[in-house]
C-alpha positions as CSV (number, residue, x, y, z in Angstrom):
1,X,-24.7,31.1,-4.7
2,X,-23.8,27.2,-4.4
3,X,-26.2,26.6,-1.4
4,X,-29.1,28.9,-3.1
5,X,-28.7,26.6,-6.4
6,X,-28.9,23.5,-4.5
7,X,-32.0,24.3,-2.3
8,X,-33.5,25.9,-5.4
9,X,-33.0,22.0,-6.9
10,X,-34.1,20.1,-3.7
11,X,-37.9,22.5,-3.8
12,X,-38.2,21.2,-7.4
13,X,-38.0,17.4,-6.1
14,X,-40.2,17.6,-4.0
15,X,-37.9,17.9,-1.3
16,X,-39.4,21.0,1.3
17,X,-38.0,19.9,3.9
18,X,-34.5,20.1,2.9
19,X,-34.8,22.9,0.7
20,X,-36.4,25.0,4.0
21,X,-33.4,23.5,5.9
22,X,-30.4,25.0,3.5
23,X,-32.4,28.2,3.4
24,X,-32.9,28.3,6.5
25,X,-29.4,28.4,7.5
26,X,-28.4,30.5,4.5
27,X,-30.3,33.8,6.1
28,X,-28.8,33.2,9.4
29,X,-25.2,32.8,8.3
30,X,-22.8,35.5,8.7
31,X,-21.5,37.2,5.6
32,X,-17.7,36.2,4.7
33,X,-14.9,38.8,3.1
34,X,-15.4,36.9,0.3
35,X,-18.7,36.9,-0.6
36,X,-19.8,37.9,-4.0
37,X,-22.7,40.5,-4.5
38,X,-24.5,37.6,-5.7
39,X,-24.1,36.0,-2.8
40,X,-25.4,38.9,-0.4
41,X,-28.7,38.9,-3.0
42,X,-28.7,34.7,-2.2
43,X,-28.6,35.4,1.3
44,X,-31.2,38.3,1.2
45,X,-33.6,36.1,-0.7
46,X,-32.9,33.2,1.5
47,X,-34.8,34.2,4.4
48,X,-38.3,35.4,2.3
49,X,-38.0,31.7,0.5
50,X,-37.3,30.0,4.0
51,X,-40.7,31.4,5.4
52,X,-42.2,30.6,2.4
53,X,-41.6,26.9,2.8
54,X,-42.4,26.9,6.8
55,X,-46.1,27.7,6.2
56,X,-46.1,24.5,3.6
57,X,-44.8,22.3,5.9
58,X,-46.6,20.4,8.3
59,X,-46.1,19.8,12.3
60,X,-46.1,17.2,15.1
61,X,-46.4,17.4,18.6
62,X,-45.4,13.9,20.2
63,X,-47.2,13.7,23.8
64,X,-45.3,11.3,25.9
65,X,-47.0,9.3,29.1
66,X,-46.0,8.8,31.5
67,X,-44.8,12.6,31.8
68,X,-42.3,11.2,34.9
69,X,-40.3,9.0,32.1
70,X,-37.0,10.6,30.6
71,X,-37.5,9.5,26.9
72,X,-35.7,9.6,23.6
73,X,-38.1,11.1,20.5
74,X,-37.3,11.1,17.4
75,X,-39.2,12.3,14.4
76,X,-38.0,11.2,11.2
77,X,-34.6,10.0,12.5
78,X,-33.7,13.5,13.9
79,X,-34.0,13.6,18.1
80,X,-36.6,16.4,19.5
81,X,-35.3,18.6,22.2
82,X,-38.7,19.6,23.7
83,X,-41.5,17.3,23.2
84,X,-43.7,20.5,24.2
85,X,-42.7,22.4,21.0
86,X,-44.5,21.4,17.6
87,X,-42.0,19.9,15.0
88,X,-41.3,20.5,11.7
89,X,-41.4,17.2,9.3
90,X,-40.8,16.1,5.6
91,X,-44.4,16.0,3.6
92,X,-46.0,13.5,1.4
93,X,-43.2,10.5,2.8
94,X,-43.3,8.2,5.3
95,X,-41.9,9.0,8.1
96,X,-41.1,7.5,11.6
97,X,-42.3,8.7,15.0
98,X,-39.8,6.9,17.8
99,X,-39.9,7.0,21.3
100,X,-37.5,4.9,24.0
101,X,-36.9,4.7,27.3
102,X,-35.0,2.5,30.1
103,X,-37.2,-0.3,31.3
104,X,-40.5,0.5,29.0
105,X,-41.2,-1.0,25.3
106,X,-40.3,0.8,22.2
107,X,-42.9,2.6,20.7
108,X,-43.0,3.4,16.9
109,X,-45.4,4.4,14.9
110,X,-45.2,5.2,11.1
111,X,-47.2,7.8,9.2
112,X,-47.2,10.2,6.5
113,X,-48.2,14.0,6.6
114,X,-49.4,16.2,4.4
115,X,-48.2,19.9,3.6
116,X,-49.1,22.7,6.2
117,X,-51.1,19.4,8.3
118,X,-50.9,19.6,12.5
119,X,-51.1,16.5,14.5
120,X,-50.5,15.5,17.8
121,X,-49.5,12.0,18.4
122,X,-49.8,10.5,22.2
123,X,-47.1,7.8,22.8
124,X,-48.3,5.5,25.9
125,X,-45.1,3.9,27.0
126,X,-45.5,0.3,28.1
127,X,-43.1,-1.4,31.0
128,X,-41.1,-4.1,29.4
129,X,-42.4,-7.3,29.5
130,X,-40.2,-9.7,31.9
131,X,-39.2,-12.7,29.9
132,X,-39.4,-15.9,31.8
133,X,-38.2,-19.3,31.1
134,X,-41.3,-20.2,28.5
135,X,-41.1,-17.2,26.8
136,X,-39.3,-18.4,23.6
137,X,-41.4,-20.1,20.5
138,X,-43.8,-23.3,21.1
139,X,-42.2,-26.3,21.1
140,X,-39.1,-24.7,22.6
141,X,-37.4,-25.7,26.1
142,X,-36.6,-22.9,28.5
143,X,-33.3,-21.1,27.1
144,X,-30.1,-21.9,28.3
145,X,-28.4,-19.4,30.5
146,X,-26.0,-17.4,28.6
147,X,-22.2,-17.8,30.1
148,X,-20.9,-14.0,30.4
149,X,-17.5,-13.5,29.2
150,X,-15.1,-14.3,31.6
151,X,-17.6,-16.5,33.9
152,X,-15.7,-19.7,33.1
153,X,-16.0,-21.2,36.6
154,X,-14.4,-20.8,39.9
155,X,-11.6,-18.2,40.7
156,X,-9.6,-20.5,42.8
157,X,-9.2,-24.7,42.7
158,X,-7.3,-26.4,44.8
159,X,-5.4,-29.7,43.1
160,X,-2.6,-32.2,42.8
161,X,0.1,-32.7,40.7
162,X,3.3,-34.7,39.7
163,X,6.5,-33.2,38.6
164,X,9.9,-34.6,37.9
165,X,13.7,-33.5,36.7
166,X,15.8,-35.2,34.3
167,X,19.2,-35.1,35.0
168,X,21.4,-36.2,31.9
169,X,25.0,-37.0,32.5
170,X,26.2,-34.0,30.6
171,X,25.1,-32.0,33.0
172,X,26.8,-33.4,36.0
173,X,29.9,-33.5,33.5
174,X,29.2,-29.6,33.3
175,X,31.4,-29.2,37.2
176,X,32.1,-32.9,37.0
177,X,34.0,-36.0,35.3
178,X,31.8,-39.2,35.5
179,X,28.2,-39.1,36.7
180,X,25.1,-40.4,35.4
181,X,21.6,-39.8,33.9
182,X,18.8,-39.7,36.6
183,X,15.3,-38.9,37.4
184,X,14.3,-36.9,40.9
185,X,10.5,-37.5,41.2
186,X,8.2,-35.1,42.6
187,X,4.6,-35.1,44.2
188,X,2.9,-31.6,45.2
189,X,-0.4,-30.1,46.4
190,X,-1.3,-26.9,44.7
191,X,-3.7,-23.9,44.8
192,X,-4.6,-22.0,41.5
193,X,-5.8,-18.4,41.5
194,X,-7.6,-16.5,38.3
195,X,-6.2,-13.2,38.1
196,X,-7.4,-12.0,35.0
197,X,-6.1,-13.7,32.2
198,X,-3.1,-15.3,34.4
199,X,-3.0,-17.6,36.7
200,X,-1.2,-17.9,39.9
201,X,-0.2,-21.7,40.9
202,X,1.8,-21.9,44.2
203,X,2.5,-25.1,45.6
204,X,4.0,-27.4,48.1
205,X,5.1,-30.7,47.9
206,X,8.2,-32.9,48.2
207,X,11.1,-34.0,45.7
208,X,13.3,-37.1,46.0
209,X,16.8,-36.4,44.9
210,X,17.8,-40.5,45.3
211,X,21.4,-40.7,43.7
212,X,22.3,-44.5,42.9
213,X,26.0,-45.6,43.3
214,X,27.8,-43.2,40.6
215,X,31.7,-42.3,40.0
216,X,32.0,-38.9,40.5
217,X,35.2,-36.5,40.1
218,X,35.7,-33.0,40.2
219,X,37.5,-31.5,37.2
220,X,41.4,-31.2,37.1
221,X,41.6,-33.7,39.9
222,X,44.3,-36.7,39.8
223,X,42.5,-39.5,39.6
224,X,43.0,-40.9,42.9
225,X,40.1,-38.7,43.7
226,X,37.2,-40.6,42.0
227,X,34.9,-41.9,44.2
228,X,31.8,-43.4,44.5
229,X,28.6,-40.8,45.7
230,X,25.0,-41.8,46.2
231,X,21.7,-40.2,48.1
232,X,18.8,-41.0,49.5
233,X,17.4,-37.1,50.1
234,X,14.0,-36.3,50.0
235,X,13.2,-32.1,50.0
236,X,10.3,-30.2,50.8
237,X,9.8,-28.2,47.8
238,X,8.3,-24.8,47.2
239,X,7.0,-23.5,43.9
240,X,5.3,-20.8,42.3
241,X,4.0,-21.2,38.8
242,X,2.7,-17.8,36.8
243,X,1.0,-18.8,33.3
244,X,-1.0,-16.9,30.8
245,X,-4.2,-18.6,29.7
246,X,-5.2,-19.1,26.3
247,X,-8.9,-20.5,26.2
248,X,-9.4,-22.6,23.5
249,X,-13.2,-22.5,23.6
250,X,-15.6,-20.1,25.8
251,X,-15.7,-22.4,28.6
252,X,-12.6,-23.1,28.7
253,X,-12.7,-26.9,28.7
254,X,-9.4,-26.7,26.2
255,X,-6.7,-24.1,27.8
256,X,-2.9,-23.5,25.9
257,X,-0.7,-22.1,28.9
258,X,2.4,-20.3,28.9
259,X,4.3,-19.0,31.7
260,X,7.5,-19.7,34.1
261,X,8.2,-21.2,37.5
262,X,10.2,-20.7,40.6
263,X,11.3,-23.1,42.8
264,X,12.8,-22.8,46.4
């Protein structure tokens, strides 16, 4: 049988351990439809061979303080259950002996057992030291802060800012004949809100929509109706801009934005 062979090969390494493990589960497996009658004398065998290689190898009890502390063990990289139960481990290799736990120091110790040996090894868990400002190598300044991701500043600034419209002639001549290129300047108090990674920029402010002197005609109009139109309005302006952010560094002292604005 396939898993008799290789634990048969894994003894002759020197491997017990894993050579106990594959017998192990070989005489507790169920038989299958398919098995050969080889494979019922494998399984047979299995569990003589299996308690063969328990009494050669050896045992460790891990004895946790304080008993109040949930802890993680961990002999040789595989997690124990019940710290109250011995353990079986690998003989004749090193072997690790790990223990954590939330707000103590790791404890690790490394060791190496021999076969059929029984030790018990106590694991005194210390609190984790609290690292204070001079904590890091001589010579060294107290660390700098680390800026969590996403703490880039404030959630909401309050600001100015200056917006204006061109207005070429071709688009007057879109519902008119005539018309001219002009500028309506614009001067606005804002409020920015983080929400997420968008930002929320409503604002109020006005907009001068001065109109020098300027033929103007409607379309398909004789042209006794030309006539000469100017303004002198200045609006109060409402806007609301919504732009994604795109930091350019973690603190965002570079941003790209893109987004869209309404007006009223």
């Amino acid at each position: 049988m396939t898993a008799a062979a290789l634990a048969r090969c894994h003894v002759a390494l020197g491997d017990l351990f894993l050579g106990w493990e594959i017998y192990d589960a070989l005489a507790t497996e169920k038989p299958a439809r398919d098995w050969t009658p080889d494979d019922h004398v494998a399984k047979r065998g299995a569990a003589k061979k299996a308690e063969e290689l328990d009494e050669r190898l050896p045992r460790i009890t891990v004895k946790v303080t304080p008993k109040t502390v949930k802890a993680l063990v961990q002999v040789a990289g595989r997690e124990v259950e019940d710290t109250a139960v011995p353990v079986r481990a690998p003989p004749d290799e090193k072997i690790e002996v790990r223990v954590t736990a939330d707000g103590y120091e790791p404890f690790v110790k490394s060791l190496v057992l021999s076969e059929g040996e029984t030790r018990t090894i106590p694991a005194a868990l210390e609190p984790e030291k609290a690292k204070g400002p001079g904590s890091g190598k001589p010579g060294e300044g107290p660390k700098a802060k680390p800026v969590p991701a996403g703490d880039t500043g404030p959630e909401i600034w309050l600001g100015a800012k200056f917006r204006g419209l061109l207005m070429p002639t071709f688009v007057m001549n879109i519902v008119a004949d005539g018309g001219t290129t002009t500028y309506w300047p614009g001067g606005f108090v804002t409020m920015t809100a983080r929400v997420g990674d968008v930002d929320l920029v409503p604002a109020i402010g006005v907009t001068s929509y001065a109109l020098v002197p300027t033929p103007f005609k409607p379309h398909d109009t004789p042209d006794t109706e030309w006539e000469r139109v100017e303004s002198d309005l200045v609006a109060l302006t409402l806007l609301l801009d919504v732009m994604y952010v795109i930091p350019l560094d973690a603190k965002e002292v570079g941003t790209m934005k893109i987004g869209a604005g309404f007006g009223l």
